[in-house]
C-alpha positions as a printed NumPy array, in Angstrom:
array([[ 21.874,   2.742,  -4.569],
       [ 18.136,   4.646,  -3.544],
       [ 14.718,   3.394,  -4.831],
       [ 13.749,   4.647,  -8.23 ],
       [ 10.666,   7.257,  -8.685],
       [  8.707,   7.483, -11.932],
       [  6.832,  10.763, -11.302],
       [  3.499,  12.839, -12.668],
       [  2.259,  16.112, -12.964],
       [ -1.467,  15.595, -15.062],
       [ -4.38 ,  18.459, -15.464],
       [ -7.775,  16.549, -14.99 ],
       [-10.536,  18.901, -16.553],
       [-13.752,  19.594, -13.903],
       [-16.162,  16.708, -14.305],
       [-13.448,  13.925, -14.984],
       [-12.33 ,  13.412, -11.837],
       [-14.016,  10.419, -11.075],
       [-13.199,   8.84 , -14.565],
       [ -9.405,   9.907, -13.974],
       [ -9.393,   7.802, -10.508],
       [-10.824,   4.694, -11.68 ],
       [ -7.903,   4.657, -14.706],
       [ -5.96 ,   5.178, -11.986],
       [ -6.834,   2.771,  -9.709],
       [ -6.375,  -0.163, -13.234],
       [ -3.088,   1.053, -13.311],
       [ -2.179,   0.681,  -9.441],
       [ -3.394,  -2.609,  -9.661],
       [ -1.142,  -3.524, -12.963],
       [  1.914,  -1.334, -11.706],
       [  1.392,  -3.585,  -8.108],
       [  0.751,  -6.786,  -9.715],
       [  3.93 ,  -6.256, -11.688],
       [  6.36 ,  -5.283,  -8.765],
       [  6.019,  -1.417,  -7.71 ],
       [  6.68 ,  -1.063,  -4.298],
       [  4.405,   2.   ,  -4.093],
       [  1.687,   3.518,  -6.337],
       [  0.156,   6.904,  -5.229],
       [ -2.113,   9.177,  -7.675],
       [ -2.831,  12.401,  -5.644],
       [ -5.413,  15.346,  -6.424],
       [ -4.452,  18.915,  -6.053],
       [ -6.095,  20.702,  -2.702],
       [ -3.565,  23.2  ,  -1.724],
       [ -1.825,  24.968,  -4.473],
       [ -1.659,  28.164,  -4.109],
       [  1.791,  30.038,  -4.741],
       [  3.659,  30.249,  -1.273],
       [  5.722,  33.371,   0.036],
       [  9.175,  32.09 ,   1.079],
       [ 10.754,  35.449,   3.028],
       [ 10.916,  38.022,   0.081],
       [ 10.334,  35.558,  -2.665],
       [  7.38 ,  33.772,  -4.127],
       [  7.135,  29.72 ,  -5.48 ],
       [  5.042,  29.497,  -8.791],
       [  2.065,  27.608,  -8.242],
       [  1.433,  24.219,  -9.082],
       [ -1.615,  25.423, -11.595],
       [  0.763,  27.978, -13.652],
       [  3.462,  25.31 , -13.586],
       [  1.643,  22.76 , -15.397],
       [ -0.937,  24.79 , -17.762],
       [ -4.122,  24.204, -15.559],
       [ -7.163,  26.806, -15.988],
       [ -9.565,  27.338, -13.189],
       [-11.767,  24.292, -14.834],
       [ -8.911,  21.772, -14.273],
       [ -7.166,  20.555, -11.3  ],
       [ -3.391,  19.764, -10.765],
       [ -2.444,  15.838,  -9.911],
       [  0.982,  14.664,  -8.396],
       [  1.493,  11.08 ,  -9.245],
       [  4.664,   9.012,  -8.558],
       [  5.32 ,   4.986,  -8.523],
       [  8.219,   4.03 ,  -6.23 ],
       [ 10.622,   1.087,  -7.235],
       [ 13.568,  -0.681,  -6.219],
       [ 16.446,   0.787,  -8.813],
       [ 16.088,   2.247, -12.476],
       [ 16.599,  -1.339, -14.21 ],
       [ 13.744,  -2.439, -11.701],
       [ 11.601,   0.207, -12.74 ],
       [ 12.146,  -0.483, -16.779],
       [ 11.279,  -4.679, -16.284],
       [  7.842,  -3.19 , -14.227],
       [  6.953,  -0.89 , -16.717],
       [  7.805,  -3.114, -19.908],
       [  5.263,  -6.016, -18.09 ],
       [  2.804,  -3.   , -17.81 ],
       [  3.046,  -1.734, -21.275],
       [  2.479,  -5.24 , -22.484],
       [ -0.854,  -5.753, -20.291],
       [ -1.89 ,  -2.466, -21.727],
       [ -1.288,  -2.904, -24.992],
       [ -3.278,  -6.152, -24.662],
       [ -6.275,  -5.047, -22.717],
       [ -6.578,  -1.798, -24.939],
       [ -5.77 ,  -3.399, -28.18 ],
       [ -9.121,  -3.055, -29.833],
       [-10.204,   0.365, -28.781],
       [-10.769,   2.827, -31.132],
       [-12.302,   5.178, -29.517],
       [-10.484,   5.361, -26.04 ],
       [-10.556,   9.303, -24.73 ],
       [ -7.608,   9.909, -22.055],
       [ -9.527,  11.684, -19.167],
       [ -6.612,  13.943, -18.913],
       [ -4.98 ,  16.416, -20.787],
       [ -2.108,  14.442, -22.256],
       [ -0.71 ,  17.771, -24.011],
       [  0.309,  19.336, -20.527],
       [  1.165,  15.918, -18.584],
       [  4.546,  15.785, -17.487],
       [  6.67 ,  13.049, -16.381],
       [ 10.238,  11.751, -15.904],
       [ 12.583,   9.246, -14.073],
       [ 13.916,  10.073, -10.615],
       [ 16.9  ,   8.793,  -9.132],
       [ 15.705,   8.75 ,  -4.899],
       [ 18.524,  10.567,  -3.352],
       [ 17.612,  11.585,   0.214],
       [ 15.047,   8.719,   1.587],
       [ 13.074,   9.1  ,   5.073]])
């Protein structure tokens, strides 16, 4: 059986970019202390809709909701199998839970109403 992908598509409003990353970098370091084998958070640069002979992709920004104010980001943690992936993210939840227990006023830097995400059986590896 293939690695296990837990994968991301967040809008990030102008101006919270920076705010985004460092969340992001507290959760690489829990999802890494607690067994991911990979942990990548990755801001939109290229998203423009692409021609493909006499048809056209949708673009990442129409896909997921995103204005010209907000950005698209493509994040994905890699693990070693599904039941891997649920004993990772249960220790994570619990750190969490712990370390935010007490805030009250905690503002997501994203927008959580057009975040995506899902489980992803790896299929094809390189």
């Amino acid at each position: 059986m293939g690695k296990y992908v837990d994968g991301f598509i967040l809008v990030v409003p102008e101006g919270k970019e920076e705010e985004y990353r460092k969340m992001a970098e507290e959760g690489r370091d829990s999802w890494m202390r607690h067994g991911a084998l990979q942990y990548f958070e990755c801001r939109g640069d290229d998203l423009k809709q692409q021609e493909m002979g006499d048809k056209k992709s949708r673009a990442f920004k129409e896909m997921a909701g995103a204005d010209e104010e907000e950005n698209v980001w493509f994040s994905f943690i890699v693990f070693e199998s599904k039941e891997h992936r649920d004993e990772v993210n249960a220790k994570v939840m619990a750190e969490m839970n712990e370390a935010y227990q007490d805030a009250t006023d905690f503002e997501m830097p994203n927008d959580m109403q057009k975040m995506a995400y899902g489980g992803f059986e790896a299929v094809v590896e390189g």
